[in-house]
N, CA, C and O atoms as CSV, one atom per row, in Angstrom:
chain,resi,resn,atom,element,x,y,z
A,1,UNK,N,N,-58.460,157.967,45.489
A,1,UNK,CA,C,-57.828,159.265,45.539
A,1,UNK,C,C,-56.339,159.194,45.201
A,1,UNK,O,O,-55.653,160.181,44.937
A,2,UNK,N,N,-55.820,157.672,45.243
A,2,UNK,CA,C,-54.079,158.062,45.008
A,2,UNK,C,C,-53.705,158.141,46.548
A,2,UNK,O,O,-52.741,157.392,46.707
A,3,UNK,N,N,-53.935,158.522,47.318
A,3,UNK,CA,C,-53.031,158.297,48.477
A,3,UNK,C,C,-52.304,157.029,48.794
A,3,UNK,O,O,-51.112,157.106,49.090
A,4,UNK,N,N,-52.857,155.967,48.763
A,4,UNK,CA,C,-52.626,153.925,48.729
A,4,UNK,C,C,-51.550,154.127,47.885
A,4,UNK,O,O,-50.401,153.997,48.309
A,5,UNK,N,N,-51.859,154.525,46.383
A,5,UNK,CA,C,-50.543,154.164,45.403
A,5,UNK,C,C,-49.032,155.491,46.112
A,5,UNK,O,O,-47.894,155.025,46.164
A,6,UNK,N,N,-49.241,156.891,46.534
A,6,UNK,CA,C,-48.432,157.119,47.124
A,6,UNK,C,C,-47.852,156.381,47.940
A,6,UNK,O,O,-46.680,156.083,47.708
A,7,UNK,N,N,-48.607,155.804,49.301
A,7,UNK,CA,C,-48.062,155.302,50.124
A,7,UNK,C,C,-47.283,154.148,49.846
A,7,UNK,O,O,-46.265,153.900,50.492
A,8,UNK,N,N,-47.639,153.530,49.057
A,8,UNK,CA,C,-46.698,152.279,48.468
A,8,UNK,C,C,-45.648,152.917,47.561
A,8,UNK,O,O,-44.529,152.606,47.969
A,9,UNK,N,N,-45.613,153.526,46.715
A,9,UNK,CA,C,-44.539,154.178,46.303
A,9,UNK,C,C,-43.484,154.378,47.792
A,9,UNK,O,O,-42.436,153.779,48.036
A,10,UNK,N,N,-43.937,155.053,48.330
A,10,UNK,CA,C,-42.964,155.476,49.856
A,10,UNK,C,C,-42.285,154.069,50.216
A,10,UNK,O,O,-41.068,154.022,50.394
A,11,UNK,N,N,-43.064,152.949,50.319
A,11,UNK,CA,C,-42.940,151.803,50.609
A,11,UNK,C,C,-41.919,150.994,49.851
A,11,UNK,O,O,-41.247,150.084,50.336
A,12,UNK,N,N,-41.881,151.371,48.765
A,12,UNK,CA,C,-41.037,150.441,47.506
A,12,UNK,C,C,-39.377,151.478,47.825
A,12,UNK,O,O,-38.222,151.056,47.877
A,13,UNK,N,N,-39.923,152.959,47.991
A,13,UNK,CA,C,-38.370,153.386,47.729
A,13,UNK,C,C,-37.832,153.298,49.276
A,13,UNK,O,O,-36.676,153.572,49.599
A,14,UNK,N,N,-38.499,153.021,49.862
A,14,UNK,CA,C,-37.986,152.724,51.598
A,14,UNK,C,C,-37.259,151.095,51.669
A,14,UNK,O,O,-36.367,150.819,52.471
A,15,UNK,N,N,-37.875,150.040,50.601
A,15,UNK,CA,C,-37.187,149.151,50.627
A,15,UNK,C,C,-36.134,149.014,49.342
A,15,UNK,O,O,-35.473,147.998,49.126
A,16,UNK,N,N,-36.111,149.847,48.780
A,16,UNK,CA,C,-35.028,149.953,47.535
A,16,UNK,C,C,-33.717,150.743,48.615
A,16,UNK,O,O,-32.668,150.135,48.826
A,17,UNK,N,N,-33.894,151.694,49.026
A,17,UNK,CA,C,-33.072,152.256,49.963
A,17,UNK,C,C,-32.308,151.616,51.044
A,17,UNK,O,O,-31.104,151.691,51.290
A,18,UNK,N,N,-33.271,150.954,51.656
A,18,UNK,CA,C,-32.648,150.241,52.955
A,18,UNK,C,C,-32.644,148.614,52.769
A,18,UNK,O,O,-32.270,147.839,53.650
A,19,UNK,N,N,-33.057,148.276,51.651
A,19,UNK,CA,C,-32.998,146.486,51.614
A,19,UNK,C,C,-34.280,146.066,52.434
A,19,UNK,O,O,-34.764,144.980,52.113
A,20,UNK,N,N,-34.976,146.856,53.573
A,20,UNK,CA,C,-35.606,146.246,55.011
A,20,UNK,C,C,-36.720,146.817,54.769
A,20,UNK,O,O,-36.696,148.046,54.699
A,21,UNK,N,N,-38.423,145.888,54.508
A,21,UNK,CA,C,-39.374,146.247,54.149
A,21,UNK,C,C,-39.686,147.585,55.626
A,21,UNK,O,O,-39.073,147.308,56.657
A,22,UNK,N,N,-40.319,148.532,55.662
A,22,UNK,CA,C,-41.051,149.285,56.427
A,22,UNK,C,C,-41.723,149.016,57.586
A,22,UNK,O,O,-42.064,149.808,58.464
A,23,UNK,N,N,-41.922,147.581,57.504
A,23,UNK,CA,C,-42.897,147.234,58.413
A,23,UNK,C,C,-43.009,145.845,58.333
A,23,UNK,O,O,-44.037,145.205,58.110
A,24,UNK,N,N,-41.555,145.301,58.586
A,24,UNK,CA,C,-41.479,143.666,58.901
A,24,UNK,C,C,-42.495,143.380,59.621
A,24,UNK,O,O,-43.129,144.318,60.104
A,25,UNK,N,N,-42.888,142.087,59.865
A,25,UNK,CA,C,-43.484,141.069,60.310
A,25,UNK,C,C,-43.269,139.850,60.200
A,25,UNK,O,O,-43.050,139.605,59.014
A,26,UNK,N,N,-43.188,138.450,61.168
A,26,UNK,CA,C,-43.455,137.319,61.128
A,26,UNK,C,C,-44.837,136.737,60.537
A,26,UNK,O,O,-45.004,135.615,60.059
A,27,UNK,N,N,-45.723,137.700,60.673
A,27,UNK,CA,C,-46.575,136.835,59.725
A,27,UNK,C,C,-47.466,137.931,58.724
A,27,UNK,O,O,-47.061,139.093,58.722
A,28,UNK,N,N,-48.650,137.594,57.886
A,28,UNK,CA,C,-49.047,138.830,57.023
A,28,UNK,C,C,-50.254,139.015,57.859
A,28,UNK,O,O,-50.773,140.130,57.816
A,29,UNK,N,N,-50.677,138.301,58.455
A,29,UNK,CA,C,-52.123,139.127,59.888
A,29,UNK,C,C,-51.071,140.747,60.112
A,29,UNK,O,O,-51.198,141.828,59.538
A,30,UNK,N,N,-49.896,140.232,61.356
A,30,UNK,CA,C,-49.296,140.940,61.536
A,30,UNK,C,C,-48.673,141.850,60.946
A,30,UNK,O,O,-48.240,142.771,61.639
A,31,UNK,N,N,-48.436,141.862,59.442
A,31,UNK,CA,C,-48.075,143.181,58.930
A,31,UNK,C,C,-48.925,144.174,58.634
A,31,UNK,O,O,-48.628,145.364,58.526
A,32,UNK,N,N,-50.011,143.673,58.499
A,32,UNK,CA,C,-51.172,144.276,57.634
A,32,UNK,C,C,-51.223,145.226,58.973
A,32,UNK,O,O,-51.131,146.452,58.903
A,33,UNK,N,N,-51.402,144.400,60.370
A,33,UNK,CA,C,-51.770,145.411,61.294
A,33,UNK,C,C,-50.803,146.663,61.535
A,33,UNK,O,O,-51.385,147.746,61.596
A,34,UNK,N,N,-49.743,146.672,61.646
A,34,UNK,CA,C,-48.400,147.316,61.643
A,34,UNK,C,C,-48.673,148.225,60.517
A,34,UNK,O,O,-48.751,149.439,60.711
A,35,UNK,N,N,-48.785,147.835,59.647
A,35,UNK,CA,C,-49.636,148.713,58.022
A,35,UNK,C,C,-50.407,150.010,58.894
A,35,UNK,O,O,-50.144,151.191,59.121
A,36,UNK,N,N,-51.482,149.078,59.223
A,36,UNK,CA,C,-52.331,150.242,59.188
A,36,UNK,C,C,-52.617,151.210,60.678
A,36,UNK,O,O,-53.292,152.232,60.806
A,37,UNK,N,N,-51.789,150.409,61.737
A,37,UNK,CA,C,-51.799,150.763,63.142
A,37,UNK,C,C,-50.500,151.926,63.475
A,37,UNK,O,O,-50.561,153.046,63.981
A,38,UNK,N,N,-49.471,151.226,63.018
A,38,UNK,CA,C,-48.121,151.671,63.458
A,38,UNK,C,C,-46.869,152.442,62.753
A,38,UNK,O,O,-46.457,151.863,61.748
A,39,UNK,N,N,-46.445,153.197,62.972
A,39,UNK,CA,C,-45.720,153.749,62.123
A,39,UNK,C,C,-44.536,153.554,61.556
A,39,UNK,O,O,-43.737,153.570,62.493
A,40,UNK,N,N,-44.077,153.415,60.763
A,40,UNK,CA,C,-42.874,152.522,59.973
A,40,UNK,C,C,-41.493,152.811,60.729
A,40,UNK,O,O,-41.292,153.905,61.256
A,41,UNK,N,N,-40.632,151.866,60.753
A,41,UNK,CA,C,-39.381,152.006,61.718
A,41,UNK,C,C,-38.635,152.905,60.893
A,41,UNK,O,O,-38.450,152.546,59.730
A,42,UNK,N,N,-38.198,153.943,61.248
A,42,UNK,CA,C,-36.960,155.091,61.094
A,42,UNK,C,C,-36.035,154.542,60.337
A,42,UNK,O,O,-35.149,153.866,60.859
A,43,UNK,N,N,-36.085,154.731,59.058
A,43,UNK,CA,C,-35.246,154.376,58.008
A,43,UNK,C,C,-33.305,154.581,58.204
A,43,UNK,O,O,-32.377,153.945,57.704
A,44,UNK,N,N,-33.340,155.905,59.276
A,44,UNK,CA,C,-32.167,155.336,59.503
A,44,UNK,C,C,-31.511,154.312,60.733
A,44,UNK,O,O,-30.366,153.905,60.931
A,45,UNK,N,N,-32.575,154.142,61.321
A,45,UNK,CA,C,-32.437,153.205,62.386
A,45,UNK,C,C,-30.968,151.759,61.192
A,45,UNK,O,O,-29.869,151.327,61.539
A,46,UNK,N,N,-31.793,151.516,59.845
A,46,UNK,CA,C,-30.914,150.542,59.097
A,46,UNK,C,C,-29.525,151.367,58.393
A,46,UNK,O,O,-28.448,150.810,58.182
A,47,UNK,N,N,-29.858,152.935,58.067
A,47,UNK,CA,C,-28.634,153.208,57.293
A,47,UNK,C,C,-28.645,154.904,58.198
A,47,UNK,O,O,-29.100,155.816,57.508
A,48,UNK,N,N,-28.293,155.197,59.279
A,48,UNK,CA,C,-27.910,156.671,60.023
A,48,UNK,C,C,-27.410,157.456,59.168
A,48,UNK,O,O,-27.634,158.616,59.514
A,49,UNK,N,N,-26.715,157.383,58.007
A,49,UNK,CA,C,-25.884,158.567,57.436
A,49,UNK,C,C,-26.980,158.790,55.964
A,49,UNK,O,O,-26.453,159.570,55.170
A,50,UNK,N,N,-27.998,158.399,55.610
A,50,UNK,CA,C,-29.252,158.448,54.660
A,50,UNK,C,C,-29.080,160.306,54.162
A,50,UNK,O,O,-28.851,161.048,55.117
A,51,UNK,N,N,-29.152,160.768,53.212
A,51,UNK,CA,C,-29.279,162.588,53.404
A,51,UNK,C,C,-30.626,162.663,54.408
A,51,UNK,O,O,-31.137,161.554,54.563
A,52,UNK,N,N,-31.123,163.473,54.935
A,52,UNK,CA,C,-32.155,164.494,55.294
A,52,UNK,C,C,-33.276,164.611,54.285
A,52,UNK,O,O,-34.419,164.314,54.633
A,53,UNK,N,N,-33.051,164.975,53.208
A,53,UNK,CA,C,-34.176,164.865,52.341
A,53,UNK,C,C,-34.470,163.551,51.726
A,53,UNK,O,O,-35.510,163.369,51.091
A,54,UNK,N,N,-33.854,162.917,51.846
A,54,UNK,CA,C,-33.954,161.560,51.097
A,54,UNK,C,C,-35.345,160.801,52.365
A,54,UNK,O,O,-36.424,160.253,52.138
A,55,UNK,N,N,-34.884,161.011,53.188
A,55,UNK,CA,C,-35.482,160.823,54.624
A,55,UNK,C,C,-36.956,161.041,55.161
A,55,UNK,O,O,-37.794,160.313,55.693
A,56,UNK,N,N,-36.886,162.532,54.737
A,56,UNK,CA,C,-38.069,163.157,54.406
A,56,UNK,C,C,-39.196,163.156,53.337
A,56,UNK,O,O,-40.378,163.446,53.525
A,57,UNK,N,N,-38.628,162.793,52.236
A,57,UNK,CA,C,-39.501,162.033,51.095
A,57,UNK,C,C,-39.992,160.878,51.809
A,57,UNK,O,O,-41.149,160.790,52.219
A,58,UNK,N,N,-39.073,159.964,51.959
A,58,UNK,CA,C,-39.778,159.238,52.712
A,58,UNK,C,C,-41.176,158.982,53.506
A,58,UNK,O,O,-42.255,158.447,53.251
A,59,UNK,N,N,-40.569,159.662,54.617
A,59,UNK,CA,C,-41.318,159.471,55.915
A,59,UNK,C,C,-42.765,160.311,55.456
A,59,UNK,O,O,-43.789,160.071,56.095
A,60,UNK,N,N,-42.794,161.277,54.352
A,60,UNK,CA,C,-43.935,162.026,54.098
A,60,UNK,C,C,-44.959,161.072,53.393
A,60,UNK,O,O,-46.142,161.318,53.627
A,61,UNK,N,N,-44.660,159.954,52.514
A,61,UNK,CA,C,-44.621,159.212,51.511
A,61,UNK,C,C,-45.864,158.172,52.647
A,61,UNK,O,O,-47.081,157.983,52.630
A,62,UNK,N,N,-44.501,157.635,53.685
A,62,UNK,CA,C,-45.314,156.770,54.936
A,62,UNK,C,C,-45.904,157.156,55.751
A,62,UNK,O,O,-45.970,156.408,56.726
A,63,UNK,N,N,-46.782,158.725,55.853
A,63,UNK,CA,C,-47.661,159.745,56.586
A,63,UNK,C,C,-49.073,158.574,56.304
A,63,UNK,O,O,-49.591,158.030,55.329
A,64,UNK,N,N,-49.285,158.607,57.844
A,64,UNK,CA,C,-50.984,157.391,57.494
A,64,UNK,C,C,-51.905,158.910,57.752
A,64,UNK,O,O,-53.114,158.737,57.909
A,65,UNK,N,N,-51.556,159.910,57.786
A,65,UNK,CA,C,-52.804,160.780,57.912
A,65,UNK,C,C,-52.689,161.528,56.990
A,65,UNK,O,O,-51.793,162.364,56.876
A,66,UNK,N,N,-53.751,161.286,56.065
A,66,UNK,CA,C,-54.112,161.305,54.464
A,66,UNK,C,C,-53.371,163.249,54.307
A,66,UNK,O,O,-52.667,163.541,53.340
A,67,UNK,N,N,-53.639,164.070,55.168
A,67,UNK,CA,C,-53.516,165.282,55.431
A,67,UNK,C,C,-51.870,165.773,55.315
A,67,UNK,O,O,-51.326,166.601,54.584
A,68,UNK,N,N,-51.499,165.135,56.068
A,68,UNK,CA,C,-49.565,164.812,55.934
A,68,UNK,C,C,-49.175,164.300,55.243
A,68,UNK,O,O,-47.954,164.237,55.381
A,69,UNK,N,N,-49.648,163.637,54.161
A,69,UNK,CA,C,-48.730,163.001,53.402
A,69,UNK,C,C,-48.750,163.642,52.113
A,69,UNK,O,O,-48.900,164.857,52.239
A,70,UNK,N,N,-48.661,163.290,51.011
A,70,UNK,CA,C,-48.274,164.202,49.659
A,70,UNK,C,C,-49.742,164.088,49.077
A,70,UNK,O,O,-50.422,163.117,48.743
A,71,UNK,N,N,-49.916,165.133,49.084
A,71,UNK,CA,C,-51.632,165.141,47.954
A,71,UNK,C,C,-52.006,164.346,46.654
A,71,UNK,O,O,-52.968,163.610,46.438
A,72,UNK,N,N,-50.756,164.785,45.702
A,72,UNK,CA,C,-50.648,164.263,44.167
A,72,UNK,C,C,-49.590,163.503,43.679
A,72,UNK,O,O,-48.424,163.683,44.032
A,73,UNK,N,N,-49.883,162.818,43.031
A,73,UNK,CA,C,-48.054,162.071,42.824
A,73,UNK,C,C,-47.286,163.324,41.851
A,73,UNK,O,O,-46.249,163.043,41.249
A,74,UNK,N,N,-47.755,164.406,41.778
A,74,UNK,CA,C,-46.704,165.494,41.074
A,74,UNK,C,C,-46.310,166.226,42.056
A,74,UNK,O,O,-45.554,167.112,41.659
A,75,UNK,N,N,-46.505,166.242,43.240
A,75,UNK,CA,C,-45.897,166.574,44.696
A,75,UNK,C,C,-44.860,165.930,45.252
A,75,UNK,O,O,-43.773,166.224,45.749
A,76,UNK,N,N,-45.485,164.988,45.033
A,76,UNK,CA,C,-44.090,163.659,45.460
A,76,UNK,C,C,-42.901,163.985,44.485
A,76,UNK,O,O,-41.760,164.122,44.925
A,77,UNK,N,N,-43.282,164.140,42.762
A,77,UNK,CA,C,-42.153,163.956,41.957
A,77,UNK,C,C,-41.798,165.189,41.988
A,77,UNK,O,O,-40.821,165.130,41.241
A,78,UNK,N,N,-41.877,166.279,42.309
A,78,UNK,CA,C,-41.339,168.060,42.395
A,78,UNK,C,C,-40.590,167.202,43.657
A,78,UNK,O,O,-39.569,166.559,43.415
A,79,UNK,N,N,-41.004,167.230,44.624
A,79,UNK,CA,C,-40.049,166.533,45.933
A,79,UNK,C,C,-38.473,165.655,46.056
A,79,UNK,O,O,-37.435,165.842,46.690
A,80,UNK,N,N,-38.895,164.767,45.209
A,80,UNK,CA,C,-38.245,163.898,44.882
A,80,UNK,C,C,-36.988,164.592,44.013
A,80,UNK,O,O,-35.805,164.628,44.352
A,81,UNK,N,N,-37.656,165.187,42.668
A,81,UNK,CA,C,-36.480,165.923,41.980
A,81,UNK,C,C,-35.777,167.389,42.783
A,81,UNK,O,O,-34.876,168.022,42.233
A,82,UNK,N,N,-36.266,167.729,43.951
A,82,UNK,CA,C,-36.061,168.704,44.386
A,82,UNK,C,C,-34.589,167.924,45.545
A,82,UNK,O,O,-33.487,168.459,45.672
A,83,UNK,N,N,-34.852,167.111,45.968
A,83,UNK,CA,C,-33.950,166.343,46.735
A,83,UNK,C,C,-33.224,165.528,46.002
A,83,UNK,O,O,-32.160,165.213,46.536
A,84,UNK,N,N,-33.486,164.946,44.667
A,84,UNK,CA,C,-32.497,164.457,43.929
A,84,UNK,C,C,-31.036,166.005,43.621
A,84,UNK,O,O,-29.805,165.981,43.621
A,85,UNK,N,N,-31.859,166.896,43.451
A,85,UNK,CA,C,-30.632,167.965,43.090
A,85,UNK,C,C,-29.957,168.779,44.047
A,85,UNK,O,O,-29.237,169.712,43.693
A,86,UNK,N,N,-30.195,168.409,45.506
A,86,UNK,CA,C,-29.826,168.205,47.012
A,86,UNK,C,C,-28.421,167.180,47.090
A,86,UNK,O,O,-27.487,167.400,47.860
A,87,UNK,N,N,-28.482,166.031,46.137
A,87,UNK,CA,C,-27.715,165.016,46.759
A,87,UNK,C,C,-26.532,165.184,45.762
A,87,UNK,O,O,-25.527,164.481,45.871
């Protein structure tokens, strides 16, 4: 369906943004679980002053409930350019 390649998209610009993968781990058992159990640490927890929408792309991007997160990747990119012309 595309949701996986969204969610990794979310994933790549969460670590392009903050340097700090989404969902460290000491080992890859442990990330995988964190993956699919837990919800990704608060992007500004690493950078607090991030915009709001930048934030929100995000965190919609790292939605594990298929329902919350972006339907199409032309949702994401209306989003994205909609908050690019925000910043």
């Amino acid at each position: 369906s595309g949701h996986s390649d969204l969610f990794s998209l979310g994933s790549s610009l969460y670590q392009m943004v903050s340097g700090r993968l989404p969902f460290e781990s000491d080992t890859d058992i442990n990330a995988m679980f964190r993956i699919t159990k837990e919800s990704h640490v608060d992007i500004r927890e690493h950078h607090p002053n991030l915009p709001a929408p930048l934030c929100a792309v995000i965190d919609k991007a790292l939605e594990k409930d298929v329902a919350g997160g972006y339907q199409t990747g032309a949702e994401m990119a209306e989003t994205i350019r909609q908050c690019a012309a925000q910043l």
